[in-house]
ZADRENZA-280112 format. One record per residue: residue number from 1; x, y, z of N, C-alpha, C in turn; chain. Coordinates in nm, 4 decimals, decimal comma. Example, Ala and Ser with C-alpha at 12.3 -4.5 7.8 and 13.67 -1.06 7.14 Angstrom:
// residues 2
> 1 | 1,3190 | -0,5690 | 0,7800 | 1,2300 | -0,4500 | 0,7800 | 1,3200 | -0,3300 | 0,7800 | A
> 2 | 1,2850 | -0,2250 | 0,7080 | 1,3670 | -0,1060 | 0,7140 | 1,2900 | 0,0030 | 0,7870 | A
//
This chain:
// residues 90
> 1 | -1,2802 | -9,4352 | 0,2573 | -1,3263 | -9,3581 | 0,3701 | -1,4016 | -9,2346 | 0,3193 | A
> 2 | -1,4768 | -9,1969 | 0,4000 | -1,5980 | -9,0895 | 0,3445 | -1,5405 | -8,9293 | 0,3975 | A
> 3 | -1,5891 | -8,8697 | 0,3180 | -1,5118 | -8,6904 | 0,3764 | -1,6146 | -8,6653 | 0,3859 | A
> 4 | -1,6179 | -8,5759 | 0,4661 | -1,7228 | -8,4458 | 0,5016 | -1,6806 | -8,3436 | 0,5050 | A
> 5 | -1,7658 | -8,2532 | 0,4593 | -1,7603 | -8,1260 | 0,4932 | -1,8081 | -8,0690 | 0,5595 | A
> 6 | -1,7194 | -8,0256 | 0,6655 | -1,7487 | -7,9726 | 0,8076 | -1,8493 | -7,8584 | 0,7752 | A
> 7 | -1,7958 | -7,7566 | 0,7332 | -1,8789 | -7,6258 | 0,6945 | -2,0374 | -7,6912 | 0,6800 | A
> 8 | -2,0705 | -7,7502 | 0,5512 | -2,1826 | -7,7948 | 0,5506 | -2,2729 | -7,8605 | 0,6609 | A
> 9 | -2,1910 | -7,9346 | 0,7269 | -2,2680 | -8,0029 | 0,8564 | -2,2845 | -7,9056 | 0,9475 | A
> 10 | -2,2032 | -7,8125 | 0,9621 | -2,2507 | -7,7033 | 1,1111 | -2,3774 | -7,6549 | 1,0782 | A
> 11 | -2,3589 | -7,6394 | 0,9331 | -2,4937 | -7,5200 | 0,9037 | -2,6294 | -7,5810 | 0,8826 | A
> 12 | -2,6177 | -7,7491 | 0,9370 | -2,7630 | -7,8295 | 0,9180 | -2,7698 | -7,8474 | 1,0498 | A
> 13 | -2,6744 | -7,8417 | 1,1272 | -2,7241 | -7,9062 | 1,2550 | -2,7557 | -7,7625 | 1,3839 | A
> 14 | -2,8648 | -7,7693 | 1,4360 | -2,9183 | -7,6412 | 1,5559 | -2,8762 | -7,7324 | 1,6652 | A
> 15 | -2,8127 | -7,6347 | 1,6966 | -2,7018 | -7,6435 | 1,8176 | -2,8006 | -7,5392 | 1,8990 | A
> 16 | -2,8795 | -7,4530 | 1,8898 | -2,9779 | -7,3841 | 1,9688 | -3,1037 | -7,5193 | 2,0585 | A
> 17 | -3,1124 | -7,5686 | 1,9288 | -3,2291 | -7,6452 | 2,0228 | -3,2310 | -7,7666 | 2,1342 | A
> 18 | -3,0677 | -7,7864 | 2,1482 | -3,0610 | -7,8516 | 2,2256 | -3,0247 | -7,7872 | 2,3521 | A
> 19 | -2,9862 | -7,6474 | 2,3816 | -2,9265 | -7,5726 | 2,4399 | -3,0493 | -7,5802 | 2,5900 | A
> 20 | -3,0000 | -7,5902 | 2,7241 | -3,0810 | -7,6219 | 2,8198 | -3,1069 | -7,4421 | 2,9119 | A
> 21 | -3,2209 | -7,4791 | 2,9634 | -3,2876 | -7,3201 | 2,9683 | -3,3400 | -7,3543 | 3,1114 | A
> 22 | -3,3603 | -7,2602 | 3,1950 | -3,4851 | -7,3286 | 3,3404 | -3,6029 | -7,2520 | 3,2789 | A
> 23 | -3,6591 | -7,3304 | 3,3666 | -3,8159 | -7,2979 | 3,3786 | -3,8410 | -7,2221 | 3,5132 | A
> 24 | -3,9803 | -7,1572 | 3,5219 | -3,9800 | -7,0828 | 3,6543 | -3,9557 | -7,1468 | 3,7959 | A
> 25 | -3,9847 | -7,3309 | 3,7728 | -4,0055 | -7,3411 | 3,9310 | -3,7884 | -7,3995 | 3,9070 | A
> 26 | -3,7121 | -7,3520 | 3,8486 | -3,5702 | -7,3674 | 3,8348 | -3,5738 | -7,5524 | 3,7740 | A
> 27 | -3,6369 | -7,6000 | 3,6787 | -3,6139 | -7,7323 | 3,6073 | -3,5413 | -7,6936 | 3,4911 | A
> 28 | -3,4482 | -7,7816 | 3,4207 | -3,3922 | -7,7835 | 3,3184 | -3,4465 | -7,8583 | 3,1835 | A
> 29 | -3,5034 | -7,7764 | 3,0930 | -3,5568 | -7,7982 | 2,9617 | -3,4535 | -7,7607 | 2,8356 | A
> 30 | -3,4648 | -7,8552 | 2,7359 | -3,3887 | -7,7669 | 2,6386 | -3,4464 | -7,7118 | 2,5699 | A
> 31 | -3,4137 | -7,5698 | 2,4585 | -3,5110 | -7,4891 | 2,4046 | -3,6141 | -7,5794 | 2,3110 | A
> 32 | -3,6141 | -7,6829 | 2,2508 | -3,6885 | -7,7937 | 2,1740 | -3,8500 | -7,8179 | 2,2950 | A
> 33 | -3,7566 | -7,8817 | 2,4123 | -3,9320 | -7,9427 | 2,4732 | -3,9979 | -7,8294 | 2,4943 | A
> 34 | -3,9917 | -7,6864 | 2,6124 | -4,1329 | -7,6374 | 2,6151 | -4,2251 | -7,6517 | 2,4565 | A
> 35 | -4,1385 | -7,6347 | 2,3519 | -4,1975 | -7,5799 | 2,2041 | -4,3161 | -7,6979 | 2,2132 | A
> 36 | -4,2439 | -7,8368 | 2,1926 | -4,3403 | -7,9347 | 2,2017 | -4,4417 | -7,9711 | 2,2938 | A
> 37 | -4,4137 | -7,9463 | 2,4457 | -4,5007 | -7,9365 | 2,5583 | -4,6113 | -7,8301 | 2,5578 | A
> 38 | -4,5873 | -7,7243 | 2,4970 | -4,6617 | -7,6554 | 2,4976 | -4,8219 | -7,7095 | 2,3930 | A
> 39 | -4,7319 | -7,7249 | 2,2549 | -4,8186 | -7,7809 | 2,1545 | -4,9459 | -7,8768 | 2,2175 | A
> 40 | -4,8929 | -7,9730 | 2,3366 | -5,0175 | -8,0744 | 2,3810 | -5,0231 | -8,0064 | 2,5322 | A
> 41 | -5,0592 | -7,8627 | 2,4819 | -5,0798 | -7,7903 | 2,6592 | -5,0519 | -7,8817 | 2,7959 | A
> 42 | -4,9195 | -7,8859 | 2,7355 | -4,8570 | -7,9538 | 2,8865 | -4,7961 | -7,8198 | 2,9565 | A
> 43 | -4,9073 | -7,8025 | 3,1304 | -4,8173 | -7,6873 | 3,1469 | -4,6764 | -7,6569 | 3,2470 | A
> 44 | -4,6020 | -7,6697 | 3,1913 | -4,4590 | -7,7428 | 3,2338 | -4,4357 | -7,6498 | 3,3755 | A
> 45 | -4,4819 | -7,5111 | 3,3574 | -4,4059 | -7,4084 | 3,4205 | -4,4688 | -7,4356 | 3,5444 | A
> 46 | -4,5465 | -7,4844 | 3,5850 | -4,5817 | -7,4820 | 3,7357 | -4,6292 | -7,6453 | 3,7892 | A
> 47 | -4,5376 | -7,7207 | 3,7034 | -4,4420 | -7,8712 | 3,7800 | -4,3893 | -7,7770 | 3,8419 | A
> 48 | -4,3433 | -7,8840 | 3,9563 | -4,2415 | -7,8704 | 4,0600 | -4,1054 | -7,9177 | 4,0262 | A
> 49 | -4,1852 | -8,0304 | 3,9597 | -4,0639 | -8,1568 | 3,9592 | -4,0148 | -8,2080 | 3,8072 | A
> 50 | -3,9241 | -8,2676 | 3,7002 | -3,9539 | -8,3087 | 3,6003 | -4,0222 | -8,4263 | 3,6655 | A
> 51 | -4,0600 | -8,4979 | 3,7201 | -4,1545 | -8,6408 | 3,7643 | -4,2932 | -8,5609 | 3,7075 | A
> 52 | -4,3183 | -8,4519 | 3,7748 | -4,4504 | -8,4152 | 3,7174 | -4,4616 | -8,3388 | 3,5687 | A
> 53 | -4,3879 | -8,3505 | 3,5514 | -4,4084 | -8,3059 | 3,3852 | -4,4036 | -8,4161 | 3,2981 | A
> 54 | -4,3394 | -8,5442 | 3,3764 | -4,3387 | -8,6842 | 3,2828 | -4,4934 | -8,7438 | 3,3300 | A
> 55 | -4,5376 | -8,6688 | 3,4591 | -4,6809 | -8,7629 | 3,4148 | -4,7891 | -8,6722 | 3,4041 | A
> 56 | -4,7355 | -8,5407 | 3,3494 | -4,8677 | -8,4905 | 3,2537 | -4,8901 | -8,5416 | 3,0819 | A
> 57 | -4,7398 | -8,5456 | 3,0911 | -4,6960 | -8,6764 | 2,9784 | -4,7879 | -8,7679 | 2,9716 | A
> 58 | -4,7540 | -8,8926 | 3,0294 | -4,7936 | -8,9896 | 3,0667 | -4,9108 | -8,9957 | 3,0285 | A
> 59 | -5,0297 | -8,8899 | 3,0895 | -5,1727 | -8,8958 | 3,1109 | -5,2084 | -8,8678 | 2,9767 | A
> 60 | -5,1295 | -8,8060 | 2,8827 | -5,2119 | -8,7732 | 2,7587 | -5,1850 | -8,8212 | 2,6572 | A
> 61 | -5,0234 | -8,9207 | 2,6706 | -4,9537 | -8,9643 | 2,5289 | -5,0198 | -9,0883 | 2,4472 | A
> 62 | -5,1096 | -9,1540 | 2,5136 | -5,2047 | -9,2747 | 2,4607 | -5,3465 | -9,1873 | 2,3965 | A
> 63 | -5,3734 | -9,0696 | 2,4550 | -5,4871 | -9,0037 | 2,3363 | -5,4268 | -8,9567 | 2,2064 | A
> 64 | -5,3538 | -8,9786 | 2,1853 | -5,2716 | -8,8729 | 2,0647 | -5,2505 | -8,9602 | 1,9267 | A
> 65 | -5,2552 | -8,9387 | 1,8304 | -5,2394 | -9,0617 | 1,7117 | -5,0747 | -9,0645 | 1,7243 | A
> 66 | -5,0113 | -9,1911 | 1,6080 | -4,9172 | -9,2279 | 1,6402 | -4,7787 | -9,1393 | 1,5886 | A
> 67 | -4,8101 | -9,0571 | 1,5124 | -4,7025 | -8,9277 | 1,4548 | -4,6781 | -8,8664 | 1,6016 | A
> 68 | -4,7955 | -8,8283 | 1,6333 | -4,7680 | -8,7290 | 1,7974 | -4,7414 | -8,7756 | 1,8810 | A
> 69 | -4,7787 | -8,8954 | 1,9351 | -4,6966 | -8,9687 | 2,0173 | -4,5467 | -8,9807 | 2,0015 | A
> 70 | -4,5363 | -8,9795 | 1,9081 | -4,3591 | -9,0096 | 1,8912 | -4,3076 | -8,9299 | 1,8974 | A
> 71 | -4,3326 | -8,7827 | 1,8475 | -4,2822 | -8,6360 | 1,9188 | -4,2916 | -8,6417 | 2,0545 | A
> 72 | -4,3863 | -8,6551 | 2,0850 | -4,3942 | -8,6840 | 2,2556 | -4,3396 | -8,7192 | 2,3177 | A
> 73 | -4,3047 | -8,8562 | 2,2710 | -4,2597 | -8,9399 | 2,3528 | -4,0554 | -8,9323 | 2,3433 | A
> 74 | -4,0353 | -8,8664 | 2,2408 | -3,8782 | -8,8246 | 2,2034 | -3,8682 | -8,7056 | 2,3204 | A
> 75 | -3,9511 | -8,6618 | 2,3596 | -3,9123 | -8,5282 | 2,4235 | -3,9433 | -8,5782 | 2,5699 | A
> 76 | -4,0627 | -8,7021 | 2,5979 | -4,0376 | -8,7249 | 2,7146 | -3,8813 | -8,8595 | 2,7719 | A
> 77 | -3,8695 | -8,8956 | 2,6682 | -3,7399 | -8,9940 | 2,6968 | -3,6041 | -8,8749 | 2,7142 | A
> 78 | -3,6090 | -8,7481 | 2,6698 | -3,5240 | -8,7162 | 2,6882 | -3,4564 | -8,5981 | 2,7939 | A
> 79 | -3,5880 | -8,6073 | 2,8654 | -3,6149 | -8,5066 | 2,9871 | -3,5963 | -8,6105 | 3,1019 | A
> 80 | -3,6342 | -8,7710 | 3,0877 | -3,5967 | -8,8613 | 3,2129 | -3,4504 | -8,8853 | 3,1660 | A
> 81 | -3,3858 | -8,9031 | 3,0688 | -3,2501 | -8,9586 | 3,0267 | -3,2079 | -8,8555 | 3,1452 | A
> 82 | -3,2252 | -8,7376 | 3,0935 | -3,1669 | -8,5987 | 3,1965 | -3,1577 | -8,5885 | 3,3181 | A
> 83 | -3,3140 | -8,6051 | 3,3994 | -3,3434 | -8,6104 | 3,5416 | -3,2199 | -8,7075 | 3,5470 | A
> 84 | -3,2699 | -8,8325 | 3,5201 | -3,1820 | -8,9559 | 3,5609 | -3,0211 | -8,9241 | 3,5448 | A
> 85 | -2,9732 | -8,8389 | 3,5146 | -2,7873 | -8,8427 | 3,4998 | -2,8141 | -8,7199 | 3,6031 | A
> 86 | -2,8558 | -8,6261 | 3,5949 | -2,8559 | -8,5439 | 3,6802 | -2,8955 | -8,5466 | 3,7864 | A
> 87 | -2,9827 | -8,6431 | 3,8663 | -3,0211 | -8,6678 | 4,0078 | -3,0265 | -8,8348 | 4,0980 | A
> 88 | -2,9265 | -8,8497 | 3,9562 | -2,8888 | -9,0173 | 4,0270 | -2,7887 | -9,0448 | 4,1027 | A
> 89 | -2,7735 | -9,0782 | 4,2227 | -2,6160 | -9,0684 | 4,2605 | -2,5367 | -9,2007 | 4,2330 | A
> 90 | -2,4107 | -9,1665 | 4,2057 | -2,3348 | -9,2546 | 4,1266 | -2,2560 | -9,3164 | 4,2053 | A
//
């Protein structure tokens, strides 16, 4: 069986960037996506909705080569994972 050392693992893993923040119109981002949204001037802050921030997404993630797309697309899978637990009724 494998040991770890706890100490060592806290101090690799940012526990900041997953940490969830609003935006002005009150949506929930974690500190990670604006960083990246911003980068492909997605301008998040005046969506209404996360729906419209997944299709400013949407509209630009096929111009982008395939490194940036995949940043992209990690940050848009993980803003619908979100919507979706948070506004699905169960």
């Amino acid at each position: 069986m494998a040991e770890y050392k706890i100490d060592e693992l806290l101090n690799v893993i940012d526990f900041k960037k997953n940490k969830l923040q609003k935006t002005k119109q009150n949506l929930f981002l974690t500190n990670y996506d604006p960083a990246v949204l911003k980068k492909y001037h997605i301008d998040y802050d005046n969506c209404q909705t996360v729906k419209e921030i997944l299709q400013k997404v949407e509209s630009i993630i096929s111009n982008l080569d395939d490194l940036e797309q995949e940043e992209l697309d990690q940050v848009e899978m993980s803003i619908a994972e979100r919507d979706y637990y948070q506004n699905t009724n169960k």
